[in-house]
N, C-alpha and C positions, 0 to 999 in steps of 0.2 A: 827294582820291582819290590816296595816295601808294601807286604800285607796290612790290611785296614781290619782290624779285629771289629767286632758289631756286638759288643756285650749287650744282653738283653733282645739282643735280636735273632737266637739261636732257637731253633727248628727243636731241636733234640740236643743228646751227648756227642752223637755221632755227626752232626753239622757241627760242633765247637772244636772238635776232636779234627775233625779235616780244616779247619779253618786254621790248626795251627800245623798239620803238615802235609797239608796239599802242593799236589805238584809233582814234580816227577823225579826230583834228586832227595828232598828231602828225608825220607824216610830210607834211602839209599845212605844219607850222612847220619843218619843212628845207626842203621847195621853196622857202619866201616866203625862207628865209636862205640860201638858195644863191648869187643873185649878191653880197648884200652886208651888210651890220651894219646891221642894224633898229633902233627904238625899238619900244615896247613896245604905243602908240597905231597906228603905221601898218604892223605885222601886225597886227592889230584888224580894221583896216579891207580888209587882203588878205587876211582870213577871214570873210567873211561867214557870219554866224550860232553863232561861237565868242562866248561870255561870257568877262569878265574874268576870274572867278572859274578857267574850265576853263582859258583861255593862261595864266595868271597860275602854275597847279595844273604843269602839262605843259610851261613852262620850267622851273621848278626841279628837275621828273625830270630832263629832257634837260641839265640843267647839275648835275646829280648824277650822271648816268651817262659824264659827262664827252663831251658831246656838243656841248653849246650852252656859250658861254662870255657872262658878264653881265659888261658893265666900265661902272663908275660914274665920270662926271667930277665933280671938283669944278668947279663953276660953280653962277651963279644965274641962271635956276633948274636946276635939279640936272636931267644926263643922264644916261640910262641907256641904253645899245646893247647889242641881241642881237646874236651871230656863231657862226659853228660854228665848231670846234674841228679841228686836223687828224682828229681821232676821227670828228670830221660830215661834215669833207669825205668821208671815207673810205667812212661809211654812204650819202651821197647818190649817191657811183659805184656803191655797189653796187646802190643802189635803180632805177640810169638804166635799167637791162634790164626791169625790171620796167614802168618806165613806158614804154618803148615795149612791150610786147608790152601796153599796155592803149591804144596811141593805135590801135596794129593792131590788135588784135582786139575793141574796144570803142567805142572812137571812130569809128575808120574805117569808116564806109559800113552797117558792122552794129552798130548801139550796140542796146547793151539798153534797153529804156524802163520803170519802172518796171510792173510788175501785165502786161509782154509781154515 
Protein backbone atom coordinates (compact mmCIF):
# COMPACT_ATOMS: atom_id res chain seq x y z
CA UNK A 1 0.00 0.00 0.00
CA UNK A 2 2.23 2.89 -1.17
CA UNK A 3 0.68 6.43 -0.57
CA UNK A 4 0.36 8.80 -3.78
CA UNK A 5 1.30 12.18 -2.34
CA UNK A 6 -0.94 15.20 -4.51
CA UNK A 7 1.50 18.12 -4.23
CA UNK A 8 -0.32 21.14 -5.18
CA UNK A 9 -3.46 19.47 -4.56
CA UNK A 10 -3.63 20.04 -0.78
CA UNK A 11 -6.84 21.53 1.06
CA UNK A 12 -4.76 23.07 3.94
CA UNK A 13 -1.60 22.15 6.29
CA UNK A 14 -3.61 19.84 8.05
CA UNK A 15 -4.67 17.62 4.69
CA UNK A 16 -0.74 17.52 3.60
CA UNK A 17 0.05 16.80 7.27
CA UNK A 18 -2.34 13.55 7.25
CA UNK A 19 -1.44 12.72 3.89
CA UNK A 20 1.84 11.93 5.23
CA UNK A 21 0.67 10.03 8.44
CA UNK A 22 -2.59 8.75 7.78
CA UNK A 23 -3.81 5.54 8.95
CA UNK A 24 -3.66 3.81 11.84
CA UNK A 25 -0.16 2.48 12.79
CA UNK A 26 1.68 5.29 11.50
CA UNK A 27 1.72 7.75 13.97
CA UNK A 28 1.88 4.71 16.45
CA UNK A 29 5.65 4.03 14.65
CA UNK A 30 6.75 7.74 15.77
CA UNK A 31 5.51 7.36 19.37
CA UNK A 32 7.49 3.81 19.55
CA UNK A 33 10.67 6.02 17.77
CA UNK A 34 10.50 8.89 19.77
CA UNK A 35 12.62 8.11 22.71
CA UNK A 36 15.10 6.18 20.65
CA UNK A 37 16.50 4.03 17.30
CA UNK A 38 14.48 0.73 16.98
CA UNK A 39 15.11 -2.48 15.18
CA UNK A 40 12.60 -3.60 13.16
CA UNK A 41 11.55 -6.91 15.58
CA UNK A 42 11.07 -4.74 18.85
CA UNK A 43 8.56 -2.04 17.24
CA UNK A 44 6.75 -5.40 16.22
CA UNK A 45 6.40 -6.08 19.48
CA UNK A 46 5.49 -2.44 20.75
CA UNK A 47 2.70 -2.64 18.25
CA UNK A 48 0.67 -5.19 18.99
CA UNK A 49 -1.47 -6.54 16.34
CA UNK A 50 0.57 -4.63 13.22
CA UNK A 51 1.88 -7.42 10.64
CA UNK A 52 5.23 -7.38 9.14
CA UNK A 53 3.90 -6.85 5.97
CA UNK A 54 1.90 -3.30 7.16
CA UNK A 55 5.34 -1.94 9.45
CA UNK A 56 7.63 -3.29 6.87
CA UNK A 57 4.86 -1.22 4.08
CA UNK A 58 4.69 2.36 6.47
CA UNK A 59 8.55 2.43 7.25
CA UNK A 60 9.49 2.87 3.89
CA UNK A 61 6.65 5.66 3.37
CA UNK A 62 7.87 7.32 6.67
CA UNK A 63 11.58 6.97 5.35
CA UNK A 64 10.40 8.23 1.92
CA UNK A 65 8.78 11.10 3.18
CA UNK A 66 11.92 11.74 4.87
CA UNK A 67 10.57 11.03 8.35
CA UNK A 68 12.03 7.84 9.63
CA UNK A 69 15.71 7.35 8.84
CA UNK A 70 16.88 3.28 8.16
CA UNK A 71 20.89 2.87 8.98
CA UNK A 72 22.19 -0.51 8.19
CA UNK A 73 25.47 -1.87 10.16
CA UNK A 74 27.72 -3.92 8.66
CA UNK A 75 28.02 -6.79 11.04
CA UNK A 76 27.03 -10.47 11.34
CA UNK A 77 24.41 -10.68 11.64
CA UNK A 78 23.37 -7.82 9.80
CA UNK A 79 21.56 -4.49 11.89
CA UNK A 80 19.05 -2.59 11.00
CA UNK A 81 17.84 0.47 13.37
CA UNK A 82 14.88 2.74 12.81
CA UNK A 83 15.19 6.58 14.15
CA UNK A 84 13.42 9.77 13.18
CA UNK A 85 14.81 12.20 11.24
CA UNK A 86 14.99 15.86 12.44
CA UNK A 87 11.71 16.04 9.94
CA UNK A 88 10.13 13.21 12.80
CA UNK A 89 11.33 14.92 15.55
CA UNK A 90 9.73 17.91 14.20
CA UNK A 91 6.22 15.86 13.25
CA UNK A 92 6.19 14.26 16.91
CA UNK A 93 6.15 17.99 18.67
CA UNK A 94 3.73 18.84 16.53
CA UNK A 95 1.56 15.76 17.22
CA UNK A 96 2.34 16.21 21.36
CA UNK A 97 -0.91 18.68 21.51
CA UNK A 98 -2.83 16.41 19.88
CA UNK A 99 -2.01 13.59 22.17
CA UNK A 100 -2.74 15.47 25.09
CA UNK A 101 -5.91 16.79 24.20
CA UNK A 102 -6.80 12.75 23.72
CA UNK A 103 -5.15 11.82 27.36
CA UNK A 104 -7.90 14.75 28.42
CA UNK A 105 -10.59 14.37 26.76
CA UNK A 106 -10.50 10.49 26.00
CA UNK A 107 -8.55 8.89 28.46
CA UNK A 108 -9.13 10.99 31.39
CA UNK A 109 -12.05 9.91 33.43
CA UNK A 110 -14.37 10.08 30.04
CA UNK A 111 -13.01 7.61 27.58
CA UNK A 112 -15.18 6.50 24.88
CA UNK A 113 -15.77 2.69 25.06
CA UNK A 114 -16.43 1.08 21.93
CA UNK A 115 -20.50 0.62 20.66
CA UNK A 116 -21.06 3.76 23.97
Amino acid sequence: MTTTRRPGAYHCGIDAAMDVIGGKWKVLILWALDERARRFGELRRLLPGITEKVLASHLRELETAKIVRREEFEEVPPRVEYSLTPRGVALNEALAPLGAWGREHVIGGTAVTPGG
